[in-house]
Structures are given as structure tokens and as C-alpha cells.
N, C-alpha and C positions, 0 to 999 in steps of 0.2 A: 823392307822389314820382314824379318821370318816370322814365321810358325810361332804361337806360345807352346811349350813343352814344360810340363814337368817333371817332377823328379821321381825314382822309385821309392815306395815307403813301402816297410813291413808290419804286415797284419798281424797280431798274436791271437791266432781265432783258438778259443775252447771247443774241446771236441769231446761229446761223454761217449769214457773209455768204458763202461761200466758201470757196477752200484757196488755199493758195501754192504754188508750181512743187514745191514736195518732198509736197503729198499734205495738208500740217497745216491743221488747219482754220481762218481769221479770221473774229474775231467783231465783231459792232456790237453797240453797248448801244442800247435803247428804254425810255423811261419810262411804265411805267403805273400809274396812280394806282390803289390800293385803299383802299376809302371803310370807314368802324366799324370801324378798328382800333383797339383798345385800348393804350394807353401806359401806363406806371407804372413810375419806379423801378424798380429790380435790389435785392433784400433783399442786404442784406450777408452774411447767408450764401451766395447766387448768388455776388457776386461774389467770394468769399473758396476757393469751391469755384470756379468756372471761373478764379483764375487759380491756383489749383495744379492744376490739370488741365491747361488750357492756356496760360496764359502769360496770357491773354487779359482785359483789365481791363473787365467787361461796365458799362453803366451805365443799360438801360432793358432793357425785358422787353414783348416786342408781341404781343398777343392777335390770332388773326388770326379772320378771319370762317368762319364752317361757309362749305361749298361751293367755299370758296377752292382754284384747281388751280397758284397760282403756286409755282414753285423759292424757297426758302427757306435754303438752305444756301450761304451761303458768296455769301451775295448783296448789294448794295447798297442802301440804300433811305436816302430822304430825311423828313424829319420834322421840325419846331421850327426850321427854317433852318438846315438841321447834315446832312453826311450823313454814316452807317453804315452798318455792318458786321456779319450776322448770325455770330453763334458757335458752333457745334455745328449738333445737328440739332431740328426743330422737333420739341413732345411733345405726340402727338395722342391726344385723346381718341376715343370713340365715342359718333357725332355723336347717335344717337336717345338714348342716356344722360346727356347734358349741356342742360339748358333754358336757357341763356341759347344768345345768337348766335354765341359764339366757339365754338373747339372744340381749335384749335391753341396751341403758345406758341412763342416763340424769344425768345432774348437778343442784343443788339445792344451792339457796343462803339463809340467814336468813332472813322473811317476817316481816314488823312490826317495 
């Protein structure tokens, strides 16, 4: 049996370019790709629990890599030709207690 790998997804991190005459801050988005993220389905109890929590109809659930320092909340990312939408906050484990390569999780709904 090989390796698990996963797949590249892009990040749409906000980056303030700036402020406007009143002080508020503008922001550009940048894309960058992170490589062995893991995809799979949202168990129907996910999605059944986050959308009476939030409203929010999750539909994938992305593993993210140890080492990873990207924003995850409330962030954009691209995957399967589709982009989303993370839900909540990601749920980290501790990274020398987990042997495979992920360590994080978050749930992503479809944005749009």
C-alpha cells in the first residue's frame, strides 16, 4: 500500500494593501497553493451539526499539512474547480502526538 497524499488547494489569503482617507484598512487577495491537503466528504453528522450551529451547509472537511502557518478561518480556497469557504475554526491536534502528516482540520462550505 503507498503513501496517503493529497491534493494541491489554493489559499485566498487577504493581504492589507493599505488604508483609505478614514484610517480603514484595504486589502488584496494572493493565491497560494498548499500541496497534501487532504479532501473527503463532510459526515453527515458535520454537516447536520454545523448547520444548526451555523446556518452553514458544510460539504468537504480538509486536512491540512503539520507545519502549515496559513489563516484558516473564514478563508477562501480553491479545490476540484469550485471555490470555498472555511466554516468555523480549524481543530488542531498536537503535532509530535499525530504520525501521519496532517495535524489540522477545517470544514469548507460552497462560496458563491
Amino acid at each position: 500500500m503507498g503513501k496517503l497524499k493529497g491534493i494541491t488547494v489554493t489559499v485566498i489569503e487577504k493581504i492589507e494593501a493599505g488604508k483609505d482617507p478614514f484610517g480603514t484598512p484595504i486589502y488584496a487577495e494572493s493565491e497560494v497553493e498548499i500541496q497534501n491537503v487532504l479532501v473527503s466528504p463532510s459526515t453527515t453528522q458535520d454537516v447536520i451539526d454545523q448547520l444548526s450551529l451555523t446556518g452553514k451547509k458544510v460539504s468537504y472537511t480538509l486536512a491540512i499539512p503539520k507545519k502549515d502557518t496559513h489563516k484558516w478561518v473564514n478563508t477562501k480556497v480553491k479545490f476540484y474547480g469550485e471555490t470555498w469557504q472555511t466554516v468555523g475554526y480549524p481543530i488542531e491536534g498536537i503535532e509530535e502526538l499525530i504520525p501521519l502528516d496532517w495535524n489540522k482540520k477545517v470544514m469548507v462550505e460552497r462560496y458563491g
